[in-house]
N, C-alpha and C positions, 0 to 999 in steps of 0.2 A: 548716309542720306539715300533714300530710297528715289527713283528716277521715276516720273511724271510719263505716261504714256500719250497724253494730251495738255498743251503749254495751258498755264493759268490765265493770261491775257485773252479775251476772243479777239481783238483787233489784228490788224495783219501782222505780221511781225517784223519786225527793224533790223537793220546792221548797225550796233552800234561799237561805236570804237571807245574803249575802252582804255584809261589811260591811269595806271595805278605801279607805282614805285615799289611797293610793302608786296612781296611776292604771292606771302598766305591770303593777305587779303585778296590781292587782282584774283589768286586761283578760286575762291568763296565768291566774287565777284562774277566772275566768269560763269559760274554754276549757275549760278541763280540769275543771270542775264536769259541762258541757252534755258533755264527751268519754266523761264516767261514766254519763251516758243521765241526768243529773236536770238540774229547772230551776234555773237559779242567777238570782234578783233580786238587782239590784246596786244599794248605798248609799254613797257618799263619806263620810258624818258617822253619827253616832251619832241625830242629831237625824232627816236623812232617814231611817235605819235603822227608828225609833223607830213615825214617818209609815205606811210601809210595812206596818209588822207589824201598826200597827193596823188598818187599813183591811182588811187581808187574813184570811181564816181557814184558811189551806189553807200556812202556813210548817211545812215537818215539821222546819228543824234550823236554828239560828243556827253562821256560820260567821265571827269577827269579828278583828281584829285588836284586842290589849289597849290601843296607844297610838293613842288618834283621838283628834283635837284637842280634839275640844268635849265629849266625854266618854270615861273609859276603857270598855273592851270587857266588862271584868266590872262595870259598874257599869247598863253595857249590857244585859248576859246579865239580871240580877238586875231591871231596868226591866220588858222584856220578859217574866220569868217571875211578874210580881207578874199579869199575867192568864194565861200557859198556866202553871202552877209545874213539869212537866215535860218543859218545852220542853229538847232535846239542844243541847247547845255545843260547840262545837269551837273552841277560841280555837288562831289561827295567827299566832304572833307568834317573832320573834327576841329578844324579852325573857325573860333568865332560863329558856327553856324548854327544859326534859331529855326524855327518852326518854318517852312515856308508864306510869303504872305498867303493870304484870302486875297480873291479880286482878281482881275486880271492879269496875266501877266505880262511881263516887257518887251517889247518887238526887240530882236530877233527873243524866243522865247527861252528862257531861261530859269533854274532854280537852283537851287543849293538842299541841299541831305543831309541832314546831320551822322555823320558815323558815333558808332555803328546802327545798322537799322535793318529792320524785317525787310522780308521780302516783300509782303502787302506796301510795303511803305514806298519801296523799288517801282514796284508795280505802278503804286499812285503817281508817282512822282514820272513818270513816263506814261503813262495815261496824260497826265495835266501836262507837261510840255508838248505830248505829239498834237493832243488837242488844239493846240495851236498853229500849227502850221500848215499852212494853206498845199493842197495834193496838187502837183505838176501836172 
């Protein structure tokens, strides 16, 4: 994979924390986060995930897979958002997961990704949730 001299995104670029159990995948995840010009921190478990977010104040978007072992991802999302409550999600899972709606999306803002998926699709799908949240 050839390295990008200037991130695909124009928008500013994010810290997103990254939350993926399947090793190859989080590493291909991680790429293509850093390829969109944002930071991607990476968490094997829900538990490290958990660690991280605390310790840190600067996560603009949780990005997590729904089956992690030691906790699900929406159980995840819902942990984390008991201190930001409009912390963005973007659950990337091959469970269950269809097309994104059309329309607006749900306060705090959230989507789901079908795995596996392009990068444009990465892209969108982080476009369309930051879109929604209102800049401090």
């Amino acid at each position: 994979m050839s390295r990008r001299k200037t991130p695909l995104s124009p928008q500013r670029p994010y810290v997103v924390l990254l939350v993926e159990d399947e090793p190859l995948i989080a590493l291909t995840l991680v790429d293509l986060i850093e390829e969109l010009g944002h930071t991607a921190i990476e968490a094997m478990t829900a538990g490290d995930a958990l660690q991280i977010f605390r310790s840190r104040d600067d996560i603009d978007l949780l990005v997590t897979d729904i089956g992690l072992p030691d906790l699900a991802g929406d159980a995840l999302a819902a942990e984390c958002r008991s201190a930001m409550p409009m912390l963005p999600v973007i659950f990337a899972t091959g469970h269950n997961a269809g097309a994104a709606p059309d329309g607006p999306l749900p306060a705090p803002p959230t989507l789901r990704l079908a795995k596996p998926f392009q990068i444009q699709e990465l892209e969108a799908a982080i476009n369309r949730v930051m879109a929604n949240v209102v800049p401090n």
